[in-house]
Structures are given as structure tokens and as C-alpha cells.
C-alpha positions in Angstrom: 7.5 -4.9 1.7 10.9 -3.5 0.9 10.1 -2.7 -2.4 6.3 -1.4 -1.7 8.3 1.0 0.9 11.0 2.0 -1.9 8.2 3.2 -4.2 6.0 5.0 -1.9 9.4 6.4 -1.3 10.7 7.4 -4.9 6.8 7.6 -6.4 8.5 6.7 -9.6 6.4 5.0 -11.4 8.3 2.0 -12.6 8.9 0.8 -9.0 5.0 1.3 -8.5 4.2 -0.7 -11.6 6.6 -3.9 -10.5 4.5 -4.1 -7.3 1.3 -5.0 -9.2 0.0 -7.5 -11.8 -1.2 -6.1 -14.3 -5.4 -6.2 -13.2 -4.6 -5.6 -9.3 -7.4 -3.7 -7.6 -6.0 -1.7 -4.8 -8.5 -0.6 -2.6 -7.8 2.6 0.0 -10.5 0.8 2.7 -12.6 -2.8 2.3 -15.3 -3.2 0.1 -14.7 0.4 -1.6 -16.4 0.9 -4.6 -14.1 3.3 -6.0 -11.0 0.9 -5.9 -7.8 1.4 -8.2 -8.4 -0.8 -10.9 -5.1 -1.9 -13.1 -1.9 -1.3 -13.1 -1.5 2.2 -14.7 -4.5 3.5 -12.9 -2.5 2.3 -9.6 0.0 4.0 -11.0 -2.0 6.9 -11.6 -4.1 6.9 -8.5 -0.5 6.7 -6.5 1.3 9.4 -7.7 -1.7 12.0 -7.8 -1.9 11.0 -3.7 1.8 10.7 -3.3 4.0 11.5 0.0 7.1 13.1 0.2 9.3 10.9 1.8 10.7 13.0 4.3 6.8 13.3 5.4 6.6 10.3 7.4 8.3 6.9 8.7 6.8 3.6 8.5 7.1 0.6 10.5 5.6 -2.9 9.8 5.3 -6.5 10.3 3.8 -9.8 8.6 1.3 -11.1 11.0 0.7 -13.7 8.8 0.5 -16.1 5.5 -1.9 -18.3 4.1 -1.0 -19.7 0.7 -1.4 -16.6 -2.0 -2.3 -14.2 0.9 -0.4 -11.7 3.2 -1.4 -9.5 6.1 0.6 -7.2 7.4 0.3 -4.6 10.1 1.9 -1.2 9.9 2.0 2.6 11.9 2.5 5.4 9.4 3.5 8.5 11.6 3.6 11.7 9.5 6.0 14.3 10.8 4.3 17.2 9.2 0.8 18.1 10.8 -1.2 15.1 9.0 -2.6 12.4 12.0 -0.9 9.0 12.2 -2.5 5.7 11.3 -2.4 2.1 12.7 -2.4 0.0 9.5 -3.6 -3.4 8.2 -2.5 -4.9 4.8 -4.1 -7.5 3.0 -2.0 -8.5 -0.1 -3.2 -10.7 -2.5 -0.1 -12.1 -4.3 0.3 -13.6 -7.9 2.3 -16.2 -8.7 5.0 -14.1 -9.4 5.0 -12.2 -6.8 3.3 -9.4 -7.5 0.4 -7.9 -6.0 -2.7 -8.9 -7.7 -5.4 -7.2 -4.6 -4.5 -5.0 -2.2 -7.0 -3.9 0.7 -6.3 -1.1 3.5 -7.6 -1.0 6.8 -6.5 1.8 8.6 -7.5 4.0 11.9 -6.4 7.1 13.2 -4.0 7.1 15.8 -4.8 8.4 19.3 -1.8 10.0 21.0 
């Protein structure tokens, strides 16, 4: 999480690229049809939708393990005019680490 937080915080791609295997699908909602497919189009994909980092603050925490999968529940608050989001993660990891699938859930936030 540290380092997924560091590159949606620099948007460099090389921190982007070290988060993902090589043929990771990262999908923006379940079962989306029109999921990141690769490394370099995450790459891609991630920079032409990037935030400024002074935009919002994220908060987060693993609900959870089980063997190669992760799930972890987040609250992105924008500071700018943009709504807030309650978050849920599911992270695929290879066996090095890396993210090889990596679904969003997200809702609005009500205030």
C-alpha cells in the first residue's frame, strides 16, 4: 500500500510499473469490460487519469488475506470540489509481490 500510495502520488511511471506484473488487469469497477490490460497500458491508463497530490488524502486498511489475495478498504476525500469515495480493493498478488489483478469497488460518499 505504501508504494501504490507513492505512485498515485508522483504518477511517475516507473513507481506505477513496479506495482504490476507484467499482464495485470486493473479494473476501475467489477466485471468492467473495459479493464486496463498490461503493464504499460496501466501505466498509460494511470497517468492520462492522474491526481495531483495535493488533491486529496487517502486513508486505508487491510480487512483481510487469503493466500495470493488482498482486500483492502480505503476513503479518498478530494479537497478540491470532486465527491469523496468509500473504497474497496481487491488485489491479486503475484508471487513476487506485484499486483497481477486489481478490482475497484467504490461509492460516493454521503456527507
Amino acid at each position: 500500500m505504501e508504494k501504490y500510495i507513492a505512485a498515485w502520488t508522483t504518477n511517475a511511471p516507473d513507481d506505477i510499473r513496479a506495482l504490476f506484473t507484467e499482464d495485470a488487469v486493473y479494473a476501475t469497477r467489477p466485471y468492467d469490460p473495459e479493464a486496463w490490460r498490461g503493464r504499460e497500458q496501466i501505466v498509460d491508463k494511470w497517468i492520462a487519469s492522474a491526481d495531483e497530490p495535493e488533491d486529496w488524502r487517502f486513508e486505508w486498511s487491510v480487512l483481510g488475506t487469503d493466500q495470493d489475495l488482498a482486500f483492502v478498504q480505503g476513503r479518498t476525500t478530494y479537497l478540491d470540489d470532486r465527491p469523496s469515495y468509500e473504497n474497496l480493493w481487491v488485489i491479486r498478488l503475484g508471487h513476487d509481490g506485484r499486483a497481477s489483478a486489481f478490482t475497484e469497488w467504490f461509492m460516493e460518499r454521503k456527507t
